[in-house]
N, C-alpha and C positions, 0 to 999 in steps of 0.2 A: 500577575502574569496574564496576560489576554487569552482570554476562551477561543480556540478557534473551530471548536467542535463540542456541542453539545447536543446528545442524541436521550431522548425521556423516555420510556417505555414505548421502544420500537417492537412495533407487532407487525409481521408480512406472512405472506404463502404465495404458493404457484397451484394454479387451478384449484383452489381452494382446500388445499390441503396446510396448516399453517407449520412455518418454518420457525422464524423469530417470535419471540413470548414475552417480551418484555423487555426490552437490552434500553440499560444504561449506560452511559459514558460522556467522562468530558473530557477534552483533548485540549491543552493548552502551549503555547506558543513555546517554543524549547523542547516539548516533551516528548520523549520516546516509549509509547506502548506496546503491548505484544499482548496481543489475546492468541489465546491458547484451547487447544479440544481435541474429543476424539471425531472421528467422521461420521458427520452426519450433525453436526451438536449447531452448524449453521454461521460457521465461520466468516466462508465464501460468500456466504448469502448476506450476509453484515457488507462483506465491500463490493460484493453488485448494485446494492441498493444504493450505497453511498457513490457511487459512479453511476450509477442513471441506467441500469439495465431494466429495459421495458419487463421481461415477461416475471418479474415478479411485483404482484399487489402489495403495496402499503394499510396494513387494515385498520392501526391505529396508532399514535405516538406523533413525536418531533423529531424533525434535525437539524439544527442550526447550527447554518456555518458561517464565521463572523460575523454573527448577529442578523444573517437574513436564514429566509428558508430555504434549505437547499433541496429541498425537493422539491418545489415549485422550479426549479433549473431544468433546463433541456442539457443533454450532455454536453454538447460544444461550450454552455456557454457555464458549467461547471470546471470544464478544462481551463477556458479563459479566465476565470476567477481563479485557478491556483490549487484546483484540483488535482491530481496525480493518481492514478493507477496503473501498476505494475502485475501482469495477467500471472495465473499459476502456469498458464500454456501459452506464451506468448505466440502470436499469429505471423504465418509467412505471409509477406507480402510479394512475390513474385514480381519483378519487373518494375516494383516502387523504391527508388532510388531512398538509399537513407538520408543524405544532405539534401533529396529534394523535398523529402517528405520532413524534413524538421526545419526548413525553410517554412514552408508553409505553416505548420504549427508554432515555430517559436515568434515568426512575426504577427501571427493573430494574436497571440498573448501580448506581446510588446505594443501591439497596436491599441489590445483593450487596456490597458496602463499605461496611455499617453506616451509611450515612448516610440522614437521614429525606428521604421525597419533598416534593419542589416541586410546589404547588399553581400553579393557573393563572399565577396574578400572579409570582410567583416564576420558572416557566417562561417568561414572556413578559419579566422583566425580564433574566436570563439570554440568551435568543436576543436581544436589544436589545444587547444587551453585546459577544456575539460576532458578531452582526452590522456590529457598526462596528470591530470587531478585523481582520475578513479583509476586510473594504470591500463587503460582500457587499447588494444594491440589498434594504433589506426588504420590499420587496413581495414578491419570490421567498419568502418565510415564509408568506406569507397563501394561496398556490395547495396541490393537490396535488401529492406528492413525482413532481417531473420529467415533471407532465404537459405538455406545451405546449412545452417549455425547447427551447432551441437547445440545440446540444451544448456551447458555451462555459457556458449557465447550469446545465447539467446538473454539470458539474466543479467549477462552482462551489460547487453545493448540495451534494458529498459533500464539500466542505472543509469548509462550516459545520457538517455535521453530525459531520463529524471532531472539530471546534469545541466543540461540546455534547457530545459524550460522551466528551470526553477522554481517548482511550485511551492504553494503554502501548508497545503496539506499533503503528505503521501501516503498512499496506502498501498503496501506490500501484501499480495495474498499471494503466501508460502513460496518466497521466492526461494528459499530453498530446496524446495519438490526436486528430487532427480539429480544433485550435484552433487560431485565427489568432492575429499575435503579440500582440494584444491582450489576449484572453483565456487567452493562456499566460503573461503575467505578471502578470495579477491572479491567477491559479491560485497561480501562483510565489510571489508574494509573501504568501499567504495559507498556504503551508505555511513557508513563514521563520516570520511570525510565531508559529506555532504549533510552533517548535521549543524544546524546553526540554531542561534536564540531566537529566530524568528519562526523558524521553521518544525512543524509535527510531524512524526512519521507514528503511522499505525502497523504494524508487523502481526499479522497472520500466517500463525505456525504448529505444528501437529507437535514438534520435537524442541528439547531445550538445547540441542546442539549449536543450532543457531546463535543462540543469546552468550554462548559460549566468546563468539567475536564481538555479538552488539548489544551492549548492554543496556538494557532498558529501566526506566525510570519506576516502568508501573509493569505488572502483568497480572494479566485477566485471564479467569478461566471459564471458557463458555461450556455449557453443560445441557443438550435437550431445549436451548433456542434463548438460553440467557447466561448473563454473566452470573455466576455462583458465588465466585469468591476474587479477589483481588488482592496485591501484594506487593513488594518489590521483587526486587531479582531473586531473590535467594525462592521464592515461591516456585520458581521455575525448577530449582535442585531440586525441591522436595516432591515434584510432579513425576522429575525423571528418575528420585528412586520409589515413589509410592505409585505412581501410574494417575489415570483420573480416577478407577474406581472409588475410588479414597473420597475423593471430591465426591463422587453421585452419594458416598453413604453418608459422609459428616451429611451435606443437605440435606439427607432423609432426615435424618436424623433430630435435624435444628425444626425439620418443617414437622415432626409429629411432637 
């Protein structure tokens, strides 16, 4: 199975206070992960780094993403490789059209993969398509990107646009955050649908409620800036009846 993410003892901080401590991980083509913590343990700060957010330093480690370095990338041209991220707060854009704004985005992708752009009608029958793939109401197509939206439609609209520009990599931080169970399984079921053999999703999440709908292949528990322990699904159940304490003491415990 192709590696399309392999991260070595990633070390970072902000203003030199350090965040990540060592984080390992490989992501492979199919795969679905879910790294898991309590706040503060550097989740978020795992998928800023992997999307290119300047104000935090890299202090030591790798990240390789299909075999280049992805942090020699500037963000745009991480997005055009097949990058994906999906914000805990996704941002209003006031007065930026969502079909214009994914115009622009899906044809810079399609343009860096040799493929010709999609005119209007093309783009509209495209968003038509993936619109009734994630169940997503198309009226949310016709506003600007997230102005107005609930935070349930807000989560919704970064599935669809995950949808149109079908990345290689996705990384979900805590798309869960703030939804009721409604809108956490039409989330859910909209990244099912959108999982394929080619494609990795990284899920970044506090709760095992989630994994309730999207079952993951691997889960990871970050702990004080690294991964501590890893597991399949069932590690998720034993999270949400023992907590992470459990995790901070076995590691004590292994480490004296």
């Amino acid at each position: 199975m192709n590696q399309l993410l392999v991260i070595r003892n990633l070390q970072a901080s902000v203003d030199g206070m350090p965040i990540l401590k060592g984080v390992d991980l490989t992501v492979r083509a199919g795969e679905l992960h879910a790294v898991m913590g309590p706040n503060g343990s550097g989740k978020s700060t795992l998928a800023s780094i992997l999307a290119g957010r300047e104000e935090y330093d890299v202090d030591e480690g790798t990240v390789e993403y299909r075999g280049e370095n992805l942090l020699d990338m500037e963000v745009d041209e991480r997005a055009r490789e097949g990058v994906f991220l999906a914000f805990q707060y996704p941002v209003e854009l006031p007065g930026v059209s969502m079909m214009g704004f994914l115009k622009q985005a899906v044809n810079s992708v399609r343009e860096h993969r040799g493929k010709e752009p999609l005119n209007a009608a093309g783009l509209l029958r495209m968003a038509r398509e993936k619109a009734a793939l994630i169940k997503l109401d198309p009226g949310l197509t016709r506003r600007s990107v997230n102005e107005g939206f609930s935070g349930g439609e807000k989560k919704r609209s970064e599935i669809f646009q995950l949808a149109m520009l079908e990345p290689i990599l996705a990384i979900l931080d805590e798309t869960d955050s703030g939804l009721d169970i409604d809108a956490l399984r039409s989330v859910a079921d909209g990244v099912n649908r959108l999982r394929t053999s080619e494609r990795g999703f990284v899920i970044i999440t506090h709760y095992q409620r989630l994994l309730n709908y999207i079952v993951p292949d691997f889960v990871h528990v970050m702990v004080d800036g690294k991964i501590v322990k890893s597991g399949g699904k069932e590690l998720a159940l034993v999270l949400e009846d023992r907590g992470y304490e459990w995790v901070r003491e076995e590691t004590s415990a292994v480490a004296a």
